[in-house]
C-alpha positions in Angstrom: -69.7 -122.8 -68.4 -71.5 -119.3 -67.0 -74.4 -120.4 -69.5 -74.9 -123.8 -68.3 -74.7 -122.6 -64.8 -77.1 -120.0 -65.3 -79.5 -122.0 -66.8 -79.4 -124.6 -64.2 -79.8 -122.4 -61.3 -82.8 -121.0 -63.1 -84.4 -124.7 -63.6 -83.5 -125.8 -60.2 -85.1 -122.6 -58.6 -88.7 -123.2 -61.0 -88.7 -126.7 -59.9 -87.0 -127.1 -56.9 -90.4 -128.5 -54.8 -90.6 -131.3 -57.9 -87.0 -132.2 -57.6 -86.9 -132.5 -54.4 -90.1 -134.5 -53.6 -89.0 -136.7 -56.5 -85.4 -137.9 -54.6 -87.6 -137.8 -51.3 -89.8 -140.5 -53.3 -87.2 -142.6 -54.6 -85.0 -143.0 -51.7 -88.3 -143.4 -49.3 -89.4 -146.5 -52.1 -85.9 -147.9 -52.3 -85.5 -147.5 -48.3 -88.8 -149.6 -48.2 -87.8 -152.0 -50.7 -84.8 -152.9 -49.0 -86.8 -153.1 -45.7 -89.2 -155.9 -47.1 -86.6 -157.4 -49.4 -84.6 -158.2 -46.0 -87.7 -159.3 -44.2 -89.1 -161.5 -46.8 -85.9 -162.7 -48.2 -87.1 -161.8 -51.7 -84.5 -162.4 -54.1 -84.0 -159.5 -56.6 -81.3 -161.7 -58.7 -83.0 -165.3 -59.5 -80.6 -166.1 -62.3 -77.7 -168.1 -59.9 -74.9 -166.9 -62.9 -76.1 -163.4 -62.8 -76.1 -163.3 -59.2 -72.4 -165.1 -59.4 -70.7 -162.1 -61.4 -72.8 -159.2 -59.1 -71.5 -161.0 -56.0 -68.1 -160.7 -57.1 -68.2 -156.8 -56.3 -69.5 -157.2 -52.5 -68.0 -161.1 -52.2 -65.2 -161.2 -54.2 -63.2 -164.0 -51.9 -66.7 -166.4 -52.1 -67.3 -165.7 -55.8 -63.5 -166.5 -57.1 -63.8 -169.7 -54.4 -66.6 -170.7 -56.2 -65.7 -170.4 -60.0 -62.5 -172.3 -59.0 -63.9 -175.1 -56.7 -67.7 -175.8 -58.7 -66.6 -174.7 -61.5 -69.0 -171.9 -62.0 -69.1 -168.5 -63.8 -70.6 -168.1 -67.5 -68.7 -167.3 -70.6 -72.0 -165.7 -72.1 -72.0 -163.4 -69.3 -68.4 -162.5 -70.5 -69.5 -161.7 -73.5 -72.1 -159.6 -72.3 -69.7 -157.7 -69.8 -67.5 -157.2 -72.2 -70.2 -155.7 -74.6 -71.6 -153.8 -71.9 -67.7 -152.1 -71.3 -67.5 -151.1 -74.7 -70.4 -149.5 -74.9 -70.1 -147.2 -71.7 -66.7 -146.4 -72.8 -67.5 -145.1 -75.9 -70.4 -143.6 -74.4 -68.8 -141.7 -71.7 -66.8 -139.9 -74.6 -69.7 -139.4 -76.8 -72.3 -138.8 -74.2 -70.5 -137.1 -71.3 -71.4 -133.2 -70.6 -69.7 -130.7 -72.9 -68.1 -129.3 -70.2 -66.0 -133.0 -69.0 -65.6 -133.9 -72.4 -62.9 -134.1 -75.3 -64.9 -135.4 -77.8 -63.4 -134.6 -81.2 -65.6 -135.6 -84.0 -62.3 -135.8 -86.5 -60.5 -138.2 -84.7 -62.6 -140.3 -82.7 -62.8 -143.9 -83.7 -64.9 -146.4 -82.7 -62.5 -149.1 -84.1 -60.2 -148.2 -82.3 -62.3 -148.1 -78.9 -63.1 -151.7 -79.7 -59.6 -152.4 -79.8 -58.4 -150.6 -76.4 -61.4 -151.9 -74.6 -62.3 -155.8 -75.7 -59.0 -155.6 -77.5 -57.2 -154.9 -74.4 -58.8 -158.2 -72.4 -58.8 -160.6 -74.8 -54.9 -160.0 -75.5 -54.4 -160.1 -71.6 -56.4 -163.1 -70.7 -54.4 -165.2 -73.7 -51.7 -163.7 -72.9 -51.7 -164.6 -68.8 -52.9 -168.2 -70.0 -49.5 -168.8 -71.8 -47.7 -167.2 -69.2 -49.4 -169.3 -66.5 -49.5 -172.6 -68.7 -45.6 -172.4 -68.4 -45.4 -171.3 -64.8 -47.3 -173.7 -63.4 -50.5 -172.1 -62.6 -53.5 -173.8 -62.3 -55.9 -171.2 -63.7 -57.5 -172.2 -66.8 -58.6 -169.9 -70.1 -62.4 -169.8 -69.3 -61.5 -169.1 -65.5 -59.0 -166.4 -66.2 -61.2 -164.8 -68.6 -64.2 -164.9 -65.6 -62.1 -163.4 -63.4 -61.2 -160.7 -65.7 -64.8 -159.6 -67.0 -66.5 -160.2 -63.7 -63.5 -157.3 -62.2 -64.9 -155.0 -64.6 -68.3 -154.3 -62.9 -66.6 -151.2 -60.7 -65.4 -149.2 -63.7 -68.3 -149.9 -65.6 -70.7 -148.4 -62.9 -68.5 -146.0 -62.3 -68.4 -145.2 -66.2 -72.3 -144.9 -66.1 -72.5 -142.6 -63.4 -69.7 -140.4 -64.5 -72.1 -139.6 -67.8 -75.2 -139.4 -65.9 -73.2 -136.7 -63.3 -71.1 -134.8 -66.1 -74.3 -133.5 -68.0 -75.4 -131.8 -64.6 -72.2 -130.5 -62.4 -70.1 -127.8 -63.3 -65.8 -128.1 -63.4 -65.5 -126.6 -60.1 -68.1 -129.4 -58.8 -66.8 -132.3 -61.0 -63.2 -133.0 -58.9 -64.5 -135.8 -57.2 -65.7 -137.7 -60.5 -61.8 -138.6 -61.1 -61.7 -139.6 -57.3 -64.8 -141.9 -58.5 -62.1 -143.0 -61.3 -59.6 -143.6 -59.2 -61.0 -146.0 -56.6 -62.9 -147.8 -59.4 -59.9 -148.9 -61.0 -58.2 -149.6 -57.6 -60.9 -151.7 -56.9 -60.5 -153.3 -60.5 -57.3 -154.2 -59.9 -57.7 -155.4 -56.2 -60.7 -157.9 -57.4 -57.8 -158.8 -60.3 -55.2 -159.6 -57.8 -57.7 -161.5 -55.7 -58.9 -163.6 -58.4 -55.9 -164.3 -60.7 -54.3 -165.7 -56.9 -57.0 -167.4 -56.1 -57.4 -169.6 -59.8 -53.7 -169.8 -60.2 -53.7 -170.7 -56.8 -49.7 -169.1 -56.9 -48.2 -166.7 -54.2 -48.5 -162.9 -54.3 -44.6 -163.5 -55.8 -45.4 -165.5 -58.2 -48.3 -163.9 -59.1 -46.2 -160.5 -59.8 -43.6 -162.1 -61.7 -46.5 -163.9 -64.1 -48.0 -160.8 -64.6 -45.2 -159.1 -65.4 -44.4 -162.0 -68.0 -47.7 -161.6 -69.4 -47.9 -157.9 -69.9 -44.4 -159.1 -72.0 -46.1 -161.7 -73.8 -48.6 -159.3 -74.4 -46.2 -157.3 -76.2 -44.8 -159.6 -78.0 -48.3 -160.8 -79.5 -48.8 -156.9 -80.5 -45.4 -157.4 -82.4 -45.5 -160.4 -84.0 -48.9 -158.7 -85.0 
């Protein structure tokens, strides 16, 4: 850790002017970007699916109204999210900074990432489609699993920054990369609650006791496994 430090503060200080007229660049060119962007109404998301699931993180009552009332939301982009999620979590063990990182060449397991990770939400979305088949809900398979994938947009940024920031802060600068955790998978479960209500179309109630249910059936499935 005194080694890293040291040899960061000795880069920073040889090309501090760089660094810093680089960030001065890239915010001035996004700041400008933005500026037009908003003037000209240029549209940086043609693709109307693509810019369904990315609306679901500033928009989330509009996009879940959507999927439910036109129908809308893509299964390929599922697919993709959910590809996309394995990938950053097994990269932020493998590719975090030494110093943030528990990586264990012995006993890591890809396999078993896989399983945790796209496991984890295939199991849940069958598992709350049984559940909600029985209690009435109105949520359908293909909805339920669009509500889940597109919810998983927070952690993964939040995933992709916390490798990018944990190969250049030290420990002592790092606290607030679990704060970054923490309201990502607050936020997670907030777009969850949001959209599970709004396809099931149930009362916050109902929706507890169907989620408890299929966390249940969930275990079950592992058992009968």
């Amino acid at each position: 850790g005194v080694a890293f430090e040291f040899i960061r503060t000795d880069f920073i200080n040889r090309y501090f002017g760089i660094i810093f007229l680089a960030i001065v660049l890239v915010f001035g060119a996004l700041i400008a970007w933005l500026i037009i962007s908003t003037k000209k109404k240029i549209q940086v998301i043609r693709n109307p699916q693509l810019k369904l699931m990315f609306s679901t993180i500033i928009h989330p009552d509009d996009t879940f109204t959507t999927i439910k009332e036109k129908k809308q939301g893509s299964v390929g982009l599922c697919i993709l999210t959910m590809v996309v999620f394995y990938v950053v979590t097994v990269s932020s063990t493998l590719f975090s900074g030494f110093l943030f990182s528990n990586y264990n060449v012995e006993t890591f397991n890809s396999v078993l990432e896989l399983i945790k990770s796209v496991g984890f939400i295939c199991l849940f979305v069958l598992g709350n489609w049984m559940i909600s088949t029985l209690m009435q809900g109105k949520g359908k398979a293909k909805e339920i699993l669009i509500v889940t994938c597109y919810s998983l947009w927070p952690i993964i940024i939040e995933k992709i920054l916390y490798i990018a920031l944990s190969n250049v802060l030290l420990p002592t600068e790092g606290s607030f990369l679990g704060i970054f955790d923490t309201i990502a998978t607050i936020y997670f479960v907030i777009l969850m609650v949001m959209g599970l209500l709004k396809i099931h179309d149930y009362s916050f109630a109902r929706f507890l006791g169907t989620t408890l249910l299929t966390f249940v059936a969930m275990a079950a499935i592992i058992f009968l496994g």
